[in-house]
C-alpha positions as CSV (number, residue, x, y, z in Angstrom):
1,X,-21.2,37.6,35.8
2,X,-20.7,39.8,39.0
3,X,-18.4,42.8,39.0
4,X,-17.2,44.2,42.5
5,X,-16.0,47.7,41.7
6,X,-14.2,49.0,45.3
7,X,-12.2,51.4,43.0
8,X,-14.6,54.5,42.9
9,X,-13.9,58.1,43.0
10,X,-10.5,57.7,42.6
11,X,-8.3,60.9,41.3
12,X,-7.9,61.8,37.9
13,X,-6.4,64.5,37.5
14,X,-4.1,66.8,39.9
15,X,-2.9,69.8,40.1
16,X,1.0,71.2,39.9
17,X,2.2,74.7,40.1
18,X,4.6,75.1,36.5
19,X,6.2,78.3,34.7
20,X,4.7,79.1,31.5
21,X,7.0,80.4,28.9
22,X,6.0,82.9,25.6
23,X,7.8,84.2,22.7
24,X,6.6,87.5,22.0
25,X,6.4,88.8,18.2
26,X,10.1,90.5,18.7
27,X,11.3,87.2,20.5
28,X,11.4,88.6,23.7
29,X,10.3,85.7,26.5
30,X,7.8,86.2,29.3
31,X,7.4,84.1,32.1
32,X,4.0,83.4,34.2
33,X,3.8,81.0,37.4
34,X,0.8,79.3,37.1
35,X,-1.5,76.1,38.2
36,X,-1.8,73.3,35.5
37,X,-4.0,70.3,35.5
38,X,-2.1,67.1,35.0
39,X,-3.5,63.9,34.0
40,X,-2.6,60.9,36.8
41,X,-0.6,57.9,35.5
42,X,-2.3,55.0,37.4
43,X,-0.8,50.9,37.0
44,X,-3.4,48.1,37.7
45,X,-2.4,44.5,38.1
46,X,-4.8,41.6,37.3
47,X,-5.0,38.4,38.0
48,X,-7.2,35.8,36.4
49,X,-7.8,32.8,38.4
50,X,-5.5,33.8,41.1
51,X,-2.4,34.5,38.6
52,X,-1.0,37.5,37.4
53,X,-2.1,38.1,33.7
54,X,-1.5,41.1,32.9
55,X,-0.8,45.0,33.6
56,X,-2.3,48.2,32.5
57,X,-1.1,51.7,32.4
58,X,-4.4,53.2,32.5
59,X,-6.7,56.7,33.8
60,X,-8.0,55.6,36.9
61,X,-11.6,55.4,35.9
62,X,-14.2,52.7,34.4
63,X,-11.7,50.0,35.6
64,X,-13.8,47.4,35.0
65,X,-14.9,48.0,31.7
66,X,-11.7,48.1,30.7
67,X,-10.9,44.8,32.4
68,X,-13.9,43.1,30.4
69,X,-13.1,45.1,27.3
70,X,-9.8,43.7,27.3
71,X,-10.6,40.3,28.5
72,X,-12.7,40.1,24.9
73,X,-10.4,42.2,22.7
74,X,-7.6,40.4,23.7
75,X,-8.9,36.6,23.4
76,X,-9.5,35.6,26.7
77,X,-12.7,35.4,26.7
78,X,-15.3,34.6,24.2
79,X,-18.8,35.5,25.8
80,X,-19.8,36.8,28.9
81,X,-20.8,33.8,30.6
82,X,-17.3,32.9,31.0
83,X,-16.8,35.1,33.5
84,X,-17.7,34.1,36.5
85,X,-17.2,37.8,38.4
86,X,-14.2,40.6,38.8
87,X,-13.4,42.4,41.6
88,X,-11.1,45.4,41.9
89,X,-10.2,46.4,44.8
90,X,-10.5,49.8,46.5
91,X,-7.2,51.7,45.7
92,X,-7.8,50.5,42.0
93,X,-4.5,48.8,41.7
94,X,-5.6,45.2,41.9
95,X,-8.1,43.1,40.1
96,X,-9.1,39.4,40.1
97,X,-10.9,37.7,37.5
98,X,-12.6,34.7,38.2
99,X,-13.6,32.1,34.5
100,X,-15.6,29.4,34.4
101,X,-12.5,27.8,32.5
102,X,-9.0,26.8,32.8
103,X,-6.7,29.2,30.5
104,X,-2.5,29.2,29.7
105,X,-1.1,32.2,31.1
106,X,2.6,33.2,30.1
107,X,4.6,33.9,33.8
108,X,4.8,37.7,34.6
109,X,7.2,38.9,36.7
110,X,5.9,40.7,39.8
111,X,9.0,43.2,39.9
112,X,9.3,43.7,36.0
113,X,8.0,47.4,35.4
114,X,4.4,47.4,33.3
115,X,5.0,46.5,29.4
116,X,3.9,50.2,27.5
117,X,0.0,47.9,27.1
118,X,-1.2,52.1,27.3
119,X,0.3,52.2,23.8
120,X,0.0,48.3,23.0
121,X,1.9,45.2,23.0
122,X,2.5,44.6,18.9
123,X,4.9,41.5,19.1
124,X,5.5,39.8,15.9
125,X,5.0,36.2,17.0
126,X,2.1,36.7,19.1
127,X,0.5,38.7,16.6
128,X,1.2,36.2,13.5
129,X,-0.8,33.6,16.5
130,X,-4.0,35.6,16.7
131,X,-4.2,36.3,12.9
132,X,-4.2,32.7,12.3
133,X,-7.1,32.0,14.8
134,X,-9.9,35.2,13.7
135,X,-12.4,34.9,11.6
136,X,-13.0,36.7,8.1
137,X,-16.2,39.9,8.9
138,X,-19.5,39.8,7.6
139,X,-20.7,41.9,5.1
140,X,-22.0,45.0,6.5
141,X,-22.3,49.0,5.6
142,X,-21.7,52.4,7.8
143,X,-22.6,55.7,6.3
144,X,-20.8,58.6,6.3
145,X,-23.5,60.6,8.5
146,X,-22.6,57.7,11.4
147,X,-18.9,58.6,11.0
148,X,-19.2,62.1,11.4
149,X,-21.8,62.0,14.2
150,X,-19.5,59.6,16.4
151,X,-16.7,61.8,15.6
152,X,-18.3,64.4,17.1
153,X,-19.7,62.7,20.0
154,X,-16.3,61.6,20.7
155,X,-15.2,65.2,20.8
156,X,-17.6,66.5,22.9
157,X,-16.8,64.0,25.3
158,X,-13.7,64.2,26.0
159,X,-13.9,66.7,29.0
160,X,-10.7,65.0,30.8
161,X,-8.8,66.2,27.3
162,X,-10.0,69.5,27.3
163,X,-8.7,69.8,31.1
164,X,-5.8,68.3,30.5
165,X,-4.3,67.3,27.3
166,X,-3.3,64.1,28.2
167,X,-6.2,61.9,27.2
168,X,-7.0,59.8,24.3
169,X,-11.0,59.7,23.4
170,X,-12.9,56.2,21.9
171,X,-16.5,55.9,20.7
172,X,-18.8,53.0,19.8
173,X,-22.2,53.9,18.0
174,X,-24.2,50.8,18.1
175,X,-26.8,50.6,15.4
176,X,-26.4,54.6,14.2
177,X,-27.9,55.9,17.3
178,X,-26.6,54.3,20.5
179,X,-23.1,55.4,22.2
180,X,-20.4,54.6,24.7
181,X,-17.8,56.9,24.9
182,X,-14.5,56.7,27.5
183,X,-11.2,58.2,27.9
184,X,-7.7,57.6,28.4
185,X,-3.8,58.1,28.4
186,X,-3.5,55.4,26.2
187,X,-5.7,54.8,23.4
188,X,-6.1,51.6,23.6
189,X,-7.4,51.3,26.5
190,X,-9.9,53.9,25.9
191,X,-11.2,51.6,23.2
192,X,-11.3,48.7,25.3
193,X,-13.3,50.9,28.2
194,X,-16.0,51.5,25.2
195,X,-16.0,47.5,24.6
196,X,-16.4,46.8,28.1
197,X,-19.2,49.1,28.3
198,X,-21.4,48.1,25.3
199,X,-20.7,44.0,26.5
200,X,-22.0,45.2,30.4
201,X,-25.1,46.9,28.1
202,X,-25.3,43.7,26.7
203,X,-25.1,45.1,23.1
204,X,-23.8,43.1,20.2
205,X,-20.5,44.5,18.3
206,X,-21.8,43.5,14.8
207,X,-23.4,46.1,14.7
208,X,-20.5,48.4,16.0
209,X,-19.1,51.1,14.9
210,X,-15.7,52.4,16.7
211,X,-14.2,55.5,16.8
212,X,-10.5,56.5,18.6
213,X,-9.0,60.0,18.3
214,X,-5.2,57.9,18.5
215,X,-3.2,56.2,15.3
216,X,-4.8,52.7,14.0
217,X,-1.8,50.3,14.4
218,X,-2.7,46.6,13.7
219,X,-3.0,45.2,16.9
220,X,-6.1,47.9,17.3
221,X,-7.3,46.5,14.0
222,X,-7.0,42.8,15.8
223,X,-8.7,44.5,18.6
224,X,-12.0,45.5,16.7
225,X,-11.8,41.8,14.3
226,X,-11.6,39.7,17.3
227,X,-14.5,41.6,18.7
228,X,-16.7,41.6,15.8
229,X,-16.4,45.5,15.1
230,X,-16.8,46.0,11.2
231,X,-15.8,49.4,11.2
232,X,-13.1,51.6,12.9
233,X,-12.4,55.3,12.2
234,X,-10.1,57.7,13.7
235,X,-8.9,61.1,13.6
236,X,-5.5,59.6,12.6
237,X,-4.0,57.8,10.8
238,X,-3.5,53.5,10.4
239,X,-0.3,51.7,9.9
240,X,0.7,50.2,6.7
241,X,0.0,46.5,8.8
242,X,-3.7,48.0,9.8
243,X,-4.4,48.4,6.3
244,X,-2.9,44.7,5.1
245,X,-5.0,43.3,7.8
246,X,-8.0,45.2,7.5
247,X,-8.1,44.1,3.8
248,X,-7.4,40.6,4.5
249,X,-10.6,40.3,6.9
250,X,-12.8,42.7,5.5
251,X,-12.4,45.3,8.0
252,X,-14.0,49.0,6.8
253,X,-10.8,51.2,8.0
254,X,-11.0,55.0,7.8
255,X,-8.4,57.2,8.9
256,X,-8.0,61.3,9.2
257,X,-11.7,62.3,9.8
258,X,-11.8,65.9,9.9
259,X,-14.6,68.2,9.5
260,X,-16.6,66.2,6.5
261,X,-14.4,64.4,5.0
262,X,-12.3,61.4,5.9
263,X,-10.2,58.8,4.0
264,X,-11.0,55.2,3.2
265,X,-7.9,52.5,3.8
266,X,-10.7,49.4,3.6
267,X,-14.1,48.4,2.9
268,X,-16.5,50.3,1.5
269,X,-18.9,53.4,1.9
């Protein structure tokens, strides 16, 4: 697999000039000009074997780790060696993947605005499809100690937050001690940026453990099944359809980790 990255240094954040409004304690308001840092809103386009397959409201950084991460969370690709390269070209809004294999795209319209995939694409039929095709986990055991650590990890990561306020954060600890962390405005993607990294690394996701710092809906929990993850955590909290599915494939799901202690939707710990 070859990746062509032409998308580098691109901006993340900018600046505007905003007014700044306080209620003092005898509700009088005070008003302060100031500069604010302001997270950009970038749309990529990509194209897998020369036709349009999808589009991503995404951060502007580690575009292709989220193209592979979302080529293998989403079922387009099984392994690695299906890919024969991606390319993404300078300004960052156009990739092309090239595979080794014919797929079934559905048509996208070129002038029809970007679907909300920053905050997923839950569609009942197509997710009652990929149910049917994934495959029950393996046993497998996380401690609390890894939780907490990649909670943590995630935090202190998440620099672009701290500047802005507009990021979502996701971690992957592989086997306790090894970590990708990315960021951004939607939190799915930000998962599928620590995918993509850990499969460039060549690391297995059996041994995975993911963190996010956004809700657990259940196409996140198809996200982490289809990939192999046996555990996902979050600051948040899951869906009632996370937790059904989780259950179902023997997902370990664990929502609202805070401080040192967290609660347990699926699996066990």
């Amino acid at each position: 697999m070859k990746i062509i990255n032409e998308a580098l240094d691109l901006e993340l954040k900018v600046t505007f000039s905003i007014e700044r409004i306080r209620q003092s304690a005898n509700d009088e308001l005070s008003h302060e000009a100031i500069n604010d840092l302001v997270i950009i809103e970038h749309h990529l386009n990509c194209y897998i074997n020369e036709q349009l397959a999808f589009k991503l409201v995404c951060t502007p950084e580690k575009l292709d780790a989220l193209i592979l991460g979302y080529l293998f969370s989403e079922g387009y690709i099984d392994t690695l060696a299906e890919v024969n390269f991606i390319y993404i070209c300078d300004s960052g809004e156009r990739a092309k993947v090239q595979l080794n294999k014919a797929i079934s795209l559905n048509k996208i319209d070129h002038d029809v605005t970007s679907e909300s995939i920053s905050c997923g694409n839950n569609k009942k039929i197509r997710q009652a499809a990929q149910i049917s095709s994934l495959k029950q986990l393996p046993p497998h055991q996380v401690t609390y100690d890894t939780v907490f650590k990649l909670a943590n990890v995630c935090n202190k990561n998440a620099a672009l937050f701290s500047e802005t306020g507009g990021t979502h954060c996701a971690a992957i600890s592989i086997d306790e001690n090894e970590f990708f962390t990315c960021e951004d405005i939607g939190r799915h993607n930000a998962v599928d940026k620590t995918i993509g990294l850990a499969l460039a690394a060549n690391k297995h996701l059996t041994n995975a453990v993911l963190f996010t710092t956004g809700r657990i809906p259940s196409d996140m929990v198809l996200k982490a099944i289809r990939c192999g993850i046996p555990v996902i955590a979050s600051h948040s909290a899951p869906t009632n359809e996370a937790i059904t599915i989780a259950r179902q494939f023997n997902l370990t799901l664990i929502g609202f980790v805070r401080g040192k202690r967290l609660n347990l939707y699926a699996g066990n710990l």
